[in-house]
BALOBA-1460 file (C-alpha; in Angstrom, 3 decimals):
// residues 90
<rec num="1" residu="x" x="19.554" y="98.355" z="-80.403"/>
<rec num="2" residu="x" x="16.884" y="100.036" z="-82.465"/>
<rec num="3" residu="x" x="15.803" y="96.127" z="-83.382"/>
<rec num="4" residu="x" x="15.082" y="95.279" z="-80.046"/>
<rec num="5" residu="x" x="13.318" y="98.612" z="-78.849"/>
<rec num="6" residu="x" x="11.204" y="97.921" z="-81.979"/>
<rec num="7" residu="x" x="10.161" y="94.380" z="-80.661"/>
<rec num="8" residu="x" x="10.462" y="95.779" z="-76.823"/>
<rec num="9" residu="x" x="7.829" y="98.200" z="-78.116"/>
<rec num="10" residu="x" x="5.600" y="95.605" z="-80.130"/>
<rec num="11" residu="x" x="5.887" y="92.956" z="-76.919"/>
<rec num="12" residu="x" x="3.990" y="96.477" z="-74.494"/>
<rec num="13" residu="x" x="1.191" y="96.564" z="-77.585"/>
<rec num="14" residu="x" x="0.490" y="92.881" z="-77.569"/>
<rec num="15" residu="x" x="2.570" y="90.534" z="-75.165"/>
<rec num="16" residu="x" x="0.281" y="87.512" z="-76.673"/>
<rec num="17" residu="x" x="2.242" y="87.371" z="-79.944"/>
<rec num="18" residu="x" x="4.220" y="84.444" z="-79.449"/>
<rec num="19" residu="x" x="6.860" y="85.314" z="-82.384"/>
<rec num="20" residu="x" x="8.082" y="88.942" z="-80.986"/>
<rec num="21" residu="x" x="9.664" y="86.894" z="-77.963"/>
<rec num="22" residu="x" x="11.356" y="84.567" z="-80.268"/>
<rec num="23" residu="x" x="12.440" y="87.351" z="-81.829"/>
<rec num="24" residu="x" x="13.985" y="89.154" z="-78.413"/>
<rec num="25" residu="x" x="15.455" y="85.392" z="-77.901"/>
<rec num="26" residu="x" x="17.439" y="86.127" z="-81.328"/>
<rec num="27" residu="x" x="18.734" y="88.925" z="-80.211"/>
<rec num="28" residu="x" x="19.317" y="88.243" z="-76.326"/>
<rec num="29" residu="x" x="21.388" y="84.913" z="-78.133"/>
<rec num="30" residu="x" x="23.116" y="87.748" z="-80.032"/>
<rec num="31" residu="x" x="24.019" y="90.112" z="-77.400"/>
<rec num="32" residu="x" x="25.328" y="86.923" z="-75.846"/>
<rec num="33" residu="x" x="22.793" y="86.921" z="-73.369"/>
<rec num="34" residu="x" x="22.372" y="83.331" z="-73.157"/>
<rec num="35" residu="x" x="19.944" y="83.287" z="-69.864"/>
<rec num="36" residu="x" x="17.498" y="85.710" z="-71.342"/>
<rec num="37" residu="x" x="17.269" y="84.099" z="-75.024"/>
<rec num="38" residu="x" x="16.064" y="80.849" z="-73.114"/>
<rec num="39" residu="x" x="13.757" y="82.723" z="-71.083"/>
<rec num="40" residu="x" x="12.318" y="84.635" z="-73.599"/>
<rec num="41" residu="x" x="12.253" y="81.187" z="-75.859"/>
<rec num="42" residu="x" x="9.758" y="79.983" z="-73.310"/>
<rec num="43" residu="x" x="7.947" y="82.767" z="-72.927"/>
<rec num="44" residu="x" x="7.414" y="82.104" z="-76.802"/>
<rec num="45" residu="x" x="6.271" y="78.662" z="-76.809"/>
<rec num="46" residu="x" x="4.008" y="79.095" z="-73.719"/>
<rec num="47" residu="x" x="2.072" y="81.597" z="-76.563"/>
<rec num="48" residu="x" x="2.553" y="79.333" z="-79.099"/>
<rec num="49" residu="x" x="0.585" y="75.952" z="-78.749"/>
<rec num="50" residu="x" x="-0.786" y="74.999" z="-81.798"/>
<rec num="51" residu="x" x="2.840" y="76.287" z="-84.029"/>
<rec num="52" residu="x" x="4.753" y="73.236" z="-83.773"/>
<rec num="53" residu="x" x="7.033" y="75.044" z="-86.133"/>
<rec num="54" residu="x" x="7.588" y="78.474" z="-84.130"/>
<rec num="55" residu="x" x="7.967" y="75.837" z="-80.618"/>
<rec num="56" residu="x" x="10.986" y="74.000" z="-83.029"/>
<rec num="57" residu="x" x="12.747" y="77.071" z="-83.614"/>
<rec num="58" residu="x" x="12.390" y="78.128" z="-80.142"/>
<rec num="59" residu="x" x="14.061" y="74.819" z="-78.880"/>
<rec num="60" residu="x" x="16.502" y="75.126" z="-81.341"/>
<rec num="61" residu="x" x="17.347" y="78.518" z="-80.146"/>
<rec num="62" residu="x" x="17.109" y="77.509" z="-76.679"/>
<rec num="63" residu="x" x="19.465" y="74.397" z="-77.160"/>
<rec num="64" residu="x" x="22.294" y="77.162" z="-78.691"/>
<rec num="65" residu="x" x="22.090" y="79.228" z="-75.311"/>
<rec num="66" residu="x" x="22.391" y="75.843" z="-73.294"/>
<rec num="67" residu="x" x="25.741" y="75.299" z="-75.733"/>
<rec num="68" residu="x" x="26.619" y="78.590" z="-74.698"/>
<rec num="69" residu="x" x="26.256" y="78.145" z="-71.156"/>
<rec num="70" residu="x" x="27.992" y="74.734" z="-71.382"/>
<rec num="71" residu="x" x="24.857" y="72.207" z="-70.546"/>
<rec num="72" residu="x" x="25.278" y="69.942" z="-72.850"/>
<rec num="73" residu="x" x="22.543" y="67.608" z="-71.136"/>
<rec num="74" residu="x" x="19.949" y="70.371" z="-71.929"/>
<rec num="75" residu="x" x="21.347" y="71.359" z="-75.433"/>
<rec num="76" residu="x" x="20.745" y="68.291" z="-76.724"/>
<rec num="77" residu="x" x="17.485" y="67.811" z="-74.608"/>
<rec num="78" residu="x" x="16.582" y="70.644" z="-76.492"/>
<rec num="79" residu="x" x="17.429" y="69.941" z="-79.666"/>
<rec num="80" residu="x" x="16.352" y="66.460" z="-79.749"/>
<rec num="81" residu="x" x="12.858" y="68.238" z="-78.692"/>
<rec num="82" residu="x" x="13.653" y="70.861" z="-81.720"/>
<rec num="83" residu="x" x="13.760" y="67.452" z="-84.119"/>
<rec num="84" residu="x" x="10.684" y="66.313" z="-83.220"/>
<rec num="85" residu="x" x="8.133" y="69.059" z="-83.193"/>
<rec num="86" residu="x" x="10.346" y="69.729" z="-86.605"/>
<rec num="87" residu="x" x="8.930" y="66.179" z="-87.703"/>
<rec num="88" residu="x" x="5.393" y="66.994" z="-86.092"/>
<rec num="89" residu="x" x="5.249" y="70.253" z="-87.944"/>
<rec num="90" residu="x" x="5.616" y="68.290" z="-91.195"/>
């Protein structure tokens, strides 16, 4: 809880800062909140264009809260999309 108030609070200073929604995507995917993390996952790579290595880990996080919310087409949409910008980032 205090985590996420934390980030909550960083996301009112400065919502441009693509890696403090990633972050509330770790923790919506740990409050099994599997809607949110992907929602907050794309709020993060909308802000992050040029970090092919931030967009990676979003998809990856993204393709766990598909798995969670059993579609399989879009987990592994996701992670093959994870793989690449993975490769890109390289």
């Amino acid at each position: 809880a205090d985590a996420s108030s934390l980030i909550e609070r960083a996301i009112r200073i400065d919502s441009y800062q693509a890696d403090s929604w990633t972050r509330m995507a770790i923790i919506y995917l740990g409050k099994n909140n599997p809607e949110q993390a992907v929602q907050m996952a794309k709020k993060s790579n909308s802000l992050a264009k040029q970090n092919k290595s931030l967009q990676a880990w979003n998809w990856s996080l993204m393709s766990r809260a598909y798995a969670l919310l059993q579609k399989s087409d879009l987990a592994l949409q996701a992670a093959q999309t994870s793989q690449r910008l993975q490769q890109e980032a390289q």
